[in-house]
N, C-alpha and C positions, 0 to 999 in steps of 0.2 A: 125178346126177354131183356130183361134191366142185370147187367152186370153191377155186383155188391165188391170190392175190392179194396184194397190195400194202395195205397200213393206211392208207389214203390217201382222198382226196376221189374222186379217179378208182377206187379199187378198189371205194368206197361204190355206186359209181353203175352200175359194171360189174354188179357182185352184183345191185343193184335190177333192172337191164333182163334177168338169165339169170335171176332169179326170177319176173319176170313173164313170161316166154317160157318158161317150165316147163324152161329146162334144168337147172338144179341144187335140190337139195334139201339142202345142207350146204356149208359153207366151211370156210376155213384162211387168215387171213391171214399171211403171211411175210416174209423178207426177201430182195430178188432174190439176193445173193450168199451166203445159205444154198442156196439153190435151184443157183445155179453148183457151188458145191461139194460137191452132191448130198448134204448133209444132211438131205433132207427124202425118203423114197420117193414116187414120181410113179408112178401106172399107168393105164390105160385109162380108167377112172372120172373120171379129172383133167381140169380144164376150167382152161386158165393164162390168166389176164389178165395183160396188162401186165408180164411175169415173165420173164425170160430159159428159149426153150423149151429142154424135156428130151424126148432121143428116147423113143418110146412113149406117149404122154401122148393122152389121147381127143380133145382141140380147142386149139387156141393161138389165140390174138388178143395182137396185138402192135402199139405205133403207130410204135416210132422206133426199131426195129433198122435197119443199113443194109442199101443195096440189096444189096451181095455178099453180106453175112449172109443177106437171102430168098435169093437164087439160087441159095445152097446148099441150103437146106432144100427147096426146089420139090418139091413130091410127099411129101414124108415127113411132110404134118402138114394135116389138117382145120380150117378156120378161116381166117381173115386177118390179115395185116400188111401193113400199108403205112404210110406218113408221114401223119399223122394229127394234128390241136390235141390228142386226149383217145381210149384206150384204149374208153373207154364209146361214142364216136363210133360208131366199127369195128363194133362186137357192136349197137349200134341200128341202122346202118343192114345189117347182115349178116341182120337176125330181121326187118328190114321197118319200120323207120324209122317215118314219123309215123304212119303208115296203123295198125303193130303197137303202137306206143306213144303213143296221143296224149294222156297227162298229162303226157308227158315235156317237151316244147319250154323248159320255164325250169331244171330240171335241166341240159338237156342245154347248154343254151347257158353257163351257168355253171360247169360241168367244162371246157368246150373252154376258155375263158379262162383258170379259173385253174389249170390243168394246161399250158397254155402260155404261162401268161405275159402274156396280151394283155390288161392290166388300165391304169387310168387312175388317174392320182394318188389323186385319190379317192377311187377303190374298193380303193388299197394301204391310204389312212388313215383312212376311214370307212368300214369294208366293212358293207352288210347284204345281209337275202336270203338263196338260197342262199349268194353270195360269203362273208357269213360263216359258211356252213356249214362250207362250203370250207376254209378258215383254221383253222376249230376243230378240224378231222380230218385234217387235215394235220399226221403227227409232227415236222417241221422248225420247228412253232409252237412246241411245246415243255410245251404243257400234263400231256403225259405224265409229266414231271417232278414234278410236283406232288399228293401223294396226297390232299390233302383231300375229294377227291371222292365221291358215295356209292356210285358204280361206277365200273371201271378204263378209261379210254379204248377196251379193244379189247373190252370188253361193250359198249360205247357203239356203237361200230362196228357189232356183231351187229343190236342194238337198229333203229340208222337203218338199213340195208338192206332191213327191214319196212315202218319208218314212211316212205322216199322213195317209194314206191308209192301210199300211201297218204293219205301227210298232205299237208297245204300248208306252205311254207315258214315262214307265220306259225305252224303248230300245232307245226312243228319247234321255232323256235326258244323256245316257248314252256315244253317241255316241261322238268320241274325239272331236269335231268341237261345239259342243256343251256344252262341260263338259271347254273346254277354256271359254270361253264365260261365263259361270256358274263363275268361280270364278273370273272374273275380276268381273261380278256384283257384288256378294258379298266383294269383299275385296275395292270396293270402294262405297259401299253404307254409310259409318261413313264420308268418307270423302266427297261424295253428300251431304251429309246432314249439315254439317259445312259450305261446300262452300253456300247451300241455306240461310245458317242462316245469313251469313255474307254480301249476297247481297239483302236479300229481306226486304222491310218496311211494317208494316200494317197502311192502311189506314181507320178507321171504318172496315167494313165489307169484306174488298179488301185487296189482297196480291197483292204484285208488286216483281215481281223478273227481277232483271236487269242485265246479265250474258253480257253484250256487252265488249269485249275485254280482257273478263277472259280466261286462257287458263293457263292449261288444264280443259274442262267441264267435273267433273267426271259423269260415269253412275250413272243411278236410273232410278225408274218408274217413269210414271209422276201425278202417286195418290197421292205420298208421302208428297208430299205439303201438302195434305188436311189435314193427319194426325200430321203435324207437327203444323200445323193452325187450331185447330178443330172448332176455333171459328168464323172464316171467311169462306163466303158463293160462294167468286168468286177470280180468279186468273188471272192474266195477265204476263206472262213470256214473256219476251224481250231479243232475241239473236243477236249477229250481223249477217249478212246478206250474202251470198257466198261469199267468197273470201274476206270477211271483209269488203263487201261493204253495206252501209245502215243497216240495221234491220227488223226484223221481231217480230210479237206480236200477241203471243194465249192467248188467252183470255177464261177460261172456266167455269162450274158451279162448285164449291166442290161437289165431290159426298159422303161426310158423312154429310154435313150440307146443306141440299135442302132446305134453302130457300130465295135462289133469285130468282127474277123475271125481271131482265134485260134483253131486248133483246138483244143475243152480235150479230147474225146475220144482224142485220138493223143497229149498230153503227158501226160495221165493212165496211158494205156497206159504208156509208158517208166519208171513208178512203181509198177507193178502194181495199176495201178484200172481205170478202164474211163470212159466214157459218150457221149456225142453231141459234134457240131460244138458247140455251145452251152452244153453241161452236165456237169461229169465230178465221179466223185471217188477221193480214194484213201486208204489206210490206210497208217500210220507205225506201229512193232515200239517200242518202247522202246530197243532200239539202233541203232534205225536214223534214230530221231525228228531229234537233233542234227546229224546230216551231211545226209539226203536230204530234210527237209522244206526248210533254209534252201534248199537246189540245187534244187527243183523251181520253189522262191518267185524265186528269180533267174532263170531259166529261164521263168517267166511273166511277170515282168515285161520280161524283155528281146525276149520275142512280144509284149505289150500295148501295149508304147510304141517301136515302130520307125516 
């Protein structure tokens, strides 16, 4: 089967557990909202992780659609979803958990964290380990940006879904393709962190960072916000948009200061995006950037701070 996935730390680790469970023999990673707007053909042979499902598709595993979303599908789809820290969770414990996997245990507890969020100041600003794998393979870092590289982030991708199986974290993060990658994070995380301070405003309870037409975007996580804002419970990051067209806006919870209770999944909705109680984002047209981005940003703020 042809794995359908996400470019991500959690798609890394999904791919590693279906290849060592002999389901798949080939990948594709994508973008969920190519996948929505059925740019991509799905058929029997497809195996979706983490991916918004498409009817016909051989298996889905999913960890954070909602419950009415399942109740819809009930029957029409092989596989599992339910609310879950990490998509890789579902698919280890669906193939037989430690018993089927038992190199997995430091993998697996290091995707549930930083696919959820459940990380410690620390390990936002000193990550190693997996956690720094995590970070590195995660497109919202931003390394992808950056060509110096000897290979393109999504061979890199290819690459570790062999070696998580196989290697240990030390040999991971040893390996040359990896160790590049290592210090461009580190030698621009000071200068992430200046650039955040210089575009971002607090509003009450809400951070706004507005990176449209800054270039170069240095790397960093994208926790690092919260520790720089410990006092703010919710963020809104504004990039421009491919090819400098329109903009984009994630909108997410702090994960050191939990206590909003904003839905961003149903404000995002009303904008034509989409995502979770906690997570959403959505897409601005170039005429549309000026009127509906400032209304969605008043609109969040006056759910942030009531």
């Amino acid at each position: 089967m042809r794995l359908v996935t996400r470019s991500d730390f959690d798609g890394l680790a999904c791919g590693a557990l279906l290849l060592e469970a002999g389901i798949i023999d080939n990948w594709k990673f994508a973008h969920p909202k190519d996948i929505q707007d059925g740019l991509m053909e799905i058929d029997e042979n497809d195996c979706l992780a983490n991916v918004p499902f498409v009817e016909g598709c051989g298996l889905w595993f999913d960890h954070h659609s909602s419950e009415h979303e399942r109740l819809e599908l009930e029957g029409k789809y092989k596989g599992e979803s339910r609310i879950c820290p990490s998509c890789a969770r579902i698919i280890y414990e669906y193939y037989g958990g430690k018993e089927r996997f038992p190199q997995f245990d430091d993998l697996m507890e290091a995707v549930d964290k930083v696919d959820s969020g459940n990380l410690t100041i620390d390990e936002i600003m000193n990550p190693s380990g997996w956690i720094l794998v995590g970070f590195l393979m995660d497109p919202r870092t931003g390394l992808g940006r950056w060509r110096q590289f000897s290979i393109s982030n999504y061979q890199l991708m290819e690459k570790l879904m062999e070696a998580c199986r196989t290697m240990s974290t030390d040999e991971i993060l040893a390996l040359p393709d990896v160790q590049e990658r290592i210090e461009v994070y580190h030698e621009q995380t000071e200068k992430f962190k200046k650039m955040v301070s210089e575009h971002t405003k607090v509003d009450g309870n809400l951070i706004v960072t507005d990176l449209r037409h800054v270039d170069p975007i240095y790397t960093g996580n994208r926790f690092m916000i919260y520790s720089m804002y410990p006092e703010q419970n919710i963020s809104a990051w504004i990039v421009s948009g491919r090819g400098g067209q329109g903009c984009s806006a994630a909108v997410g919870y702090s994960i050191l200061n939990k206590t909003s209770d904003v839905n961003v999944g149903s404000l995002m909705l009303k904008y034509n995006g989409g995502g979770h109680k906690k997570v959403g984002t959505c897409q601005f047209s170039n005429e549309t950037m000026d009127t509906e981005l400032p209304k969605m940003l008043e609109e969040l703020s006056a759910l942030a701070n009531k």
